[in-house]
C-alpha positions in Angstrom: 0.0 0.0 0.0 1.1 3.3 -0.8 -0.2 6.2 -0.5 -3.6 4.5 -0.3 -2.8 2.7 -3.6 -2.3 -1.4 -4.3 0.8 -1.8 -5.8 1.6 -5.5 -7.3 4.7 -6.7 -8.1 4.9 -9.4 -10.8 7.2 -12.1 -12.0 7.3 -14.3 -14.9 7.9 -18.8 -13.9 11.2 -19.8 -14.5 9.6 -22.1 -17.0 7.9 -19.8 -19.0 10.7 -17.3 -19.0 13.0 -19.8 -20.8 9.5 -19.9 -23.5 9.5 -16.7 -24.5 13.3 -16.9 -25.1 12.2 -17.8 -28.4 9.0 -15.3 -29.9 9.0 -11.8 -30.4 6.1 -10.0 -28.4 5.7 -6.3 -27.9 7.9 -5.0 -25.0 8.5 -8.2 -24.2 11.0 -8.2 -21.0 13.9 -10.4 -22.2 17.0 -10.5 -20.7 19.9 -9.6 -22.0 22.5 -12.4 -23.0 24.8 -10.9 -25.7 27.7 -9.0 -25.2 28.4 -7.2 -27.9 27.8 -3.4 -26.7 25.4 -1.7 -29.3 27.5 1.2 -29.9 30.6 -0.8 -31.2 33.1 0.7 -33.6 34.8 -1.8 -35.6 38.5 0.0 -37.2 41.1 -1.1 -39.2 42.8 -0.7 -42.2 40.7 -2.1 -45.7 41.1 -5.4 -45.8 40.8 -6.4 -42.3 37.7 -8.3 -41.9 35.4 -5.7 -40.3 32.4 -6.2 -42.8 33.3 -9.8 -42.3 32.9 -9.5 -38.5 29.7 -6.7 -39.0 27.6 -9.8 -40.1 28.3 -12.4 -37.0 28.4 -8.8 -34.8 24.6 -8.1 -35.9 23.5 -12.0 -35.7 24.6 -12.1 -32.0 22.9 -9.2 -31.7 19.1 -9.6 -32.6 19.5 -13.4 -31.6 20.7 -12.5 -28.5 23.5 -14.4 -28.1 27.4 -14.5 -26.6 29.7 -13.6 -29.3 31.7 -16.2 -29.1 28.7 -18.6 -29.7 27.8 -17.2 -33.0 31.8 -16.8 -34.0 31.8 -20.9 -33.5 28.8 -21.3 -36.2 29.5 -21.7 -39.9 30.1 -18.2 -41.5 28.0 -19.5 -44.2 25.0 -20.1 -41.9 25.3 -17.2 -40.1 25.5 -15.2 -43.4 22.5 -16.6 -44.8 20.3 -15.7 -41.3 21.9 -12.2 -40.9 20.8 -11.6 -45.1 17.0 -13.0 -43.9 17.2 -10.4 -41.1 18.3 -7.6 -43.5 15.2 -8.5 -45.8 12.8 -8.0 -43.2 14.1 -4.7 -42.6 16.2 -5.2 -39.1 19.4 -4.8 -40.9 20.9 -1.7 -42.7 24.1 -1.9 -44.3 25.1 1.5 -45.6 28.1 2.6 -47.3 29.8 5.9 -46.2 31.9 8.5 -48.7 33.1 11.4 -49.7 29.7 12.8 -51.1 27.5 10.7 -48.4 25.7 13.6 -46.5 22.8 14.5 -43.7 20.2 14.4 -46.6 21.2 10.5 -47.1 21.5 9.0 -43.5 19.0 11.2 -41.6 16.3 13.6 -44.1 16.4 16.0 -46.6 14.3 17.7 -49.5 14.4 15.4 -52.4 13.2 16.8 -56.0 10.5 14.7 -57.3 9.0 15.5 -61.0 5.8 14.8 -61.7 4.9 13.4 -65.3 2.5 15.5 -67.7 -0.8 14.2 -67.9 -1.0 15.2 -71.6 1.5 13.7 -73.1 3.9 11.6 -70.6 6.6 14.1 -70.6 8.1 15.1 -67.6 6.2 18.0 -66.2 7.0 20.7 -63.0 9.5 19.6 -60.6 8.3 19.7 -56.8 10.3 18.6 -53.6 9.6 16.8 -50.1 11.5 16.2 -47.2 12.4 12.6 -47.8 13.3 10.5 -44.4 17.2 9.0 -44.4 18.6 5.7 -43.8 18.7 6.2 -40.4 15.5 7.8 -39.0 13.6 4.8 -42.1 15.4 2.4 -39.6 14.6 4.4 -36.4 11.0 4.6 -37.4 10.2 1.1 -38.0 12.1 0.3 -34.8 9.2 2.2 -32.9 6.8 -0.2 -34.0 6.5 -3.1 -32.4 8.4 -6.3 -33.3 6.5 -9.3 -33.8 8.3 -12.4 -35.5 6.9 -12.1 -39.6 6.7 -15.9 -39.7 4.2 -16.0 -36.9 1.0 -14.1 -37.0 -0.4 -14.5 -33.2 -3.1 -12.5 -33.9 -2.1 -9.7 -31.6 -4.1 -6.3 -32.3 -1.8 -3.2 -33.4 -3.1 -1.9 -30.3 -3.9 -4.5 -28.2 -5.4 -3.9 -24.1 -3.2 -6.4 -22.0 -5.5 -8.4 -19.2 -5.2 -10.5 -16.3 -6.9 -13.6 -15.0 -7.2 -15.7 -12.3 -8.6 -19.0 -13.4 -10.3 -20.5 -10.3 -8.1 -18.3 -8.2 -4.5 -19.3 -8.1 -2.3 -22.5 -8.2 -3.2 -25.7 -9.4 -7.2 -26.4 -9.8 -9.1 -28.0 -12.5 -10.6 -25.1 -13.7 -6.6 -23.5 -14.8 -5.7 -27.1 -16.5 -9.1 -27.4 -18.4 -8.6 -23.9 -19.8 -5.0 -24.0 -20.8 -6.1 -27.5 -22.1 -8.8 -26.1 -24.5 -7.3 -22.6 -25.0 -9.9 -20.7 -23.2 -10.5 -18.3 -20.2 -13.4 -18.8 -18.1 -15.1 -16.4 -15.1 -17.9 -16.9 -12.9 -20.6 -14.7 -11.5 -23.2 -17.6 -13.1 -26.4 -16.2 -10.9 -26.7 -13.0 -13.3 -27.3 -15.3 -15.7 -25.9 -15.0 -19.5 -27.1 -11.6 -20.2 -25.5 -8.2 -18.2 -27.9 -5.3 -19.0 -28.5 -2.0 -17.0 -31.0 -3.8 -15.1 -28.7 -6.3 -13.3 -28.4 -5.9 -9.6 -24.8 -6.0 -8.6 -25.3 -4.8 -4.9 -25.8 -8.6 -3.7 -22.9 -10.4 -5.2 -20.7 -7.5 -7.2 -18.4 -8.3 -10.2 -19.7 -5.5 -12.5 -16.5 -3.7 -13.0 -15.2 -7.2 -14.1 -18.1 -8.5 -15.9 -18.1 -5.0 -18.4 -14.8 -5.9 -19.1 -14.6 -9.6 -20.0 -17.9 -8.9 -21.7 -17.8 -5.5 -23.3 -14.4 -4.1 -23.1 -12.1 -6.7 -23.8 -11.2 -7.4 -28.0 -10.2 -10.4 -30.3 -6.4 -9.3 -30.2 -5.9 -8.9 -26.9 -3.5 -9.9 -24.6 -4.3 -12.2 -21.6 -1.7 -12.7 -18.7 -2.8 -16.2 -16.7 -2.2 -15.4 -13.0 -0.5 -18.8 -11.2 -0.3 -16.3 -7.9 -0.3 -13.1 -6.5 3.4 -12.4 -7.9 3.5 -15.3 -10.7 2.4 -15.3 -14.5 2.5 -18.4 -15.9 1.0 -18.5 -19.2 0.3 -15.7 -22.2 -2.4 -15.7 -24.7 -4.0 -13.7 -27.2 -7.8 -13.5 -27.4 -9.4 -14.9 -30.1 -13.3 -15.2 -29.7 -15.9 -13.0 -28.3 -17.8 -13.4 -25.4 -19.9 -16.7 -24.9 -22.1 -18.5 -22.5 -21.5 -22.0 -21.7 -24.3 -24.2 -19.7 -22.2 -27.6 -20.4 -20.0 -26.3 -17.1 -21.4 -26.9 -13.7 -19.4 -23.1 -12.7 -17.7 -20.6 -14.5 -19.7 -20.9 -17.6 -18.2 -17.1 -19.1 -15.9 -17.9 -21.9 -13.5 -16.6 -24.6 -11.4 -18.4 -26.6 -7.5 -18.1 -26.2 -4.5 -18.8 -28.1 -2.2 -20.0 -25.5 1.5 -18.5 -27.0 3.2 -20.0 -24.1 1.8 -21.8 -21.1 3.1 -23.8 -17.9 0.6 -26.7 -18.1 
């Protein structure tokens, strides 16, 4: 408590820590393994090997990984991944010179001429600021990164929730839904339908109700609380709200896609 405010402190299961070594999710909270500092200045004279050494520098990078781990791999392996990197835009290789300026790496105005609609010839020249090298690379950065082999469904915007399924630790109710890729909530007297009618003075919930019914979005993110500091599996909404009499209790659902669970 402080200053009359609940604050939580959460942590992710060793297990599923290890998990999410291996997807991309936005501002995910992976720790760092590689050393290799990302301001690094490779020098020497042409001929040297630092364009060599700027593709197993850039793999250890975005993989995460010790530089001496990637140095072991074959250079022809690494090559190939850090050229798959540079296609999906992660990588920029540029080429400074004499004539390489500020209008190249970070903007500048740029002529563009516009054809003639009459008869195709070129037509009245007009100029934009055009974005460089850099700040195209800094810009796509902001976005978040999500791996472009996987589509988890994830919203460009997505809300991030929480759930205790049955409460916390082990119960039936957590391994049937991580089973079936669902979430699942109670307040069953109220019956399926919430409208403004619905007396919430006896048995509360409304505050959570609106938002697993209402609020809540196929895209979302759903963090699976194991305890009261303890996450221990991630999912991504995929169905809308639905009302399940088959269940003797917590007949609320929504369908999940489990990215990564404990079960």
């Amino acid at each position: 408590m402080e200053n009359g405010n609940k604050r939580y402190s959460w942590r992710l299961r060793e297990e599923l820590k290890e998990a999410l070594m291996y997807i991309d999710l936005p501002d995910s909270d992976q720790e760092s393994v590689t050393d290799v500092g990302l301001n690094t200045i490779l020098y020497g004279p042409p001929g040297t090997g630092k364009t060599y050494h700027t593709v197993i520098y850039a793999v250890a990078i975005i993989e995460n990984k010790e530089l001496s781990a990637v140095e072991k791999e074959d250079y022809s392996e690494v090559l190939e991944r850090y050229n798959e990197y540079k296609a999906q835009g992660r990588i920029e290789f540029t080429t400074f010179h004499q004539s390489y300026g500020y209008e190249e790496f970070i903007e500048g105005i740029r002529p563009m001429i516009t054809p003639d609609d009459t008869d195709g010839e070129s037509g009245e020249i007009q100029y934009s600021v055009q974005p460089g090298v850099f700040k195209r690379f800094c810009e796509r950065a902001e976005r978040p990164a999500v791996r472009v082999d996987a589509d988890y469904g994830i919203s460009d915007s997505p809300n991030i929730w929480k759930v205790s399924l049955e409460g916390t630790g082990d119960n039936p109710t957590r391994t049937e839904c991580l089973k079936n890729n669902h979430i699942r909530i109670g307040w069953d007297d109220y019956g399926k339908d919430i409208t403004d009618e619905t007396d919430f003075s006896v048995s509360g919930g409304r505050v959570v109700l609106n938002a697993f019914i209402n609020r809540m979005q196929v895209g979302d993110i759903v963090l699976s609380c194991y305890s009261a500091s303890t996450i221990d599996a991630i999912g991504v909404v995929t169905g809308e709200y639905e009302w399940h009499d088959e269940y003797a209790s917590l007949k609320r659902l929504r369908k999940v896609n489990w990215i990564v669970n404990d079960s």
